[in-house]
C-alpha positions as CSV (number, residue, x, y, z in Angstrom):
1,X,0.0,0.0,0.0
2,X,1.2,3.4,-1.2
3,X,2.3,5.5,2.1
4,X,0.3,9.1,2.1
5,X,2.3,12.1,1.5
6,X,0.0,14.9,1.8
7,X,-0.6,15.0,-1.7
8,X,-3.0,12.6,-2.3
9,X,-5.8,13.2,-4.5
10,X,-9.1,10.9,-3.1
11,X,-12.6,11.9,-2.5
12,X,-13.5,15.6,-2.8
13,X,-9.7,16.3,-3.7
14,X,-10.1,14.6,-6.8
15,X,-13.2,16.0,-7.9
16,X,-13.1,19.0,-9.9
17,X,-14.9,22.7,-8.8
18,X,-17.8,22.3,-10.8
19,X,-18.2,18.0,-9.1
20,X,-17.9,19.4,-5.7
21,X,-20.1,22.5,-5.7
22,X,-22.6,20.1,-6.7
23,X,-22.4,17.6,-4.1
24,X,-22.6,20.4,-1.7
25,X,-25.3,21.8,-3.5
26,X,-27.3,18.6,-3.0
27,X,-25.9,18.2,0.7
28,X,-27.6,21.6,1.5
29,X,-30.9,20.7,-0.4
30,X,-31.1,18.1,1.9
31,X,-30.1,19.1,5.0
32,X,-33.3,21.7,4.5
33,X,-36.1,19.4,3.0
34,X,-35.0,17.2,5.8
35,X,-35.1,20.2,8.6
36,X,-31.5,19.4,9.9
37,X,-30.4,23.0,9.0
38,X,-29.4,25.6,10.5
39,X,-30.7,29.5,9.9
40,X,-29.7,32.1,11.6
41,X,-32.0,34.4,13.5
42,X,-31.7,37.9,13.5
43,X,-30.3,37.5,17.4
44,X,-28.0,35.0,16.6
45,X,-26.5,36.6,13.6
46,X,-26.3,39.8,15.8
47,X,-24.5,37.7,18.3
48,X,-21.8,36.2,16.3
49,X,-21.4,39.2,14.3
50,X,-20.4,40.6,17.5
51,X,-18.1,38.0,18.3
52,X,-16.0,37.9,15.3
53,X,-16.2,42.0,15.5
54,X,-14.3,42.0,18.8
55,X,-11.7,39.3,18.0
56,X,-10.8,40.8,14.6
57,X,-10.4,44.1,16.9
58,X,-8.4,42.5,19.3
59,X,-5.5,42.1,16.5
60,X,-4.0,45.6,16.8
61,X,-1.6,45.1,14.2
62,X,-4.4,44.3,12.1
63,X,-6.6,47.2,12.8
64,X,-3.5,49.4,12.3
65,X,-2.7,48.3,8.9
66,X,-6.6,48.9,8.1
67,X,-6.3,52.3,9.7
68,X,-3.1,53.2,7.6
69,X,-5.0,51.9,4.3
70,X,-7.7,54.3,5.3
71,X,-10.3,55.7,2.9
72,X,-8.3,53.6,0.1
73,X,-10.8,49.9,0.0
């Protein structure tokens, strides 16, 4: 048996873009005719909004390179 390097090129790694954005099309129509998932509220999306608002923040080096780009993007 071949030993795995990293490289190899089974399952959704094999398929091309087109092959796998189907299959996840059809994943997602069937997680919702099934009920299994998941929307959003308005609260929740509020929430983790939030929450990814404040640990992007947290990354002043980040924030600082925005600021510097200012009214540029």
């Amino acid at each position: 048996m071949k030993k795995s390097n990293g490289n190899s090129r089974r399952g959704f790694a094999s398929m091309s873009a087109t092959q796998r954005k189907l299959v996840a099309s059809k994943g997602g129509r069937t997680a919702q005719a099934s009920g299994k998932a998941h929307r959003f509220d308005y609260a929740e999306a509020q929430t983790a909004g939030r929450k990814g608002g404040l640990a992007i923040s947290a990354d002043r080096e980040h924030m600082a390179e925005i600021g510097r780009m200012g009214g540029l993007h």
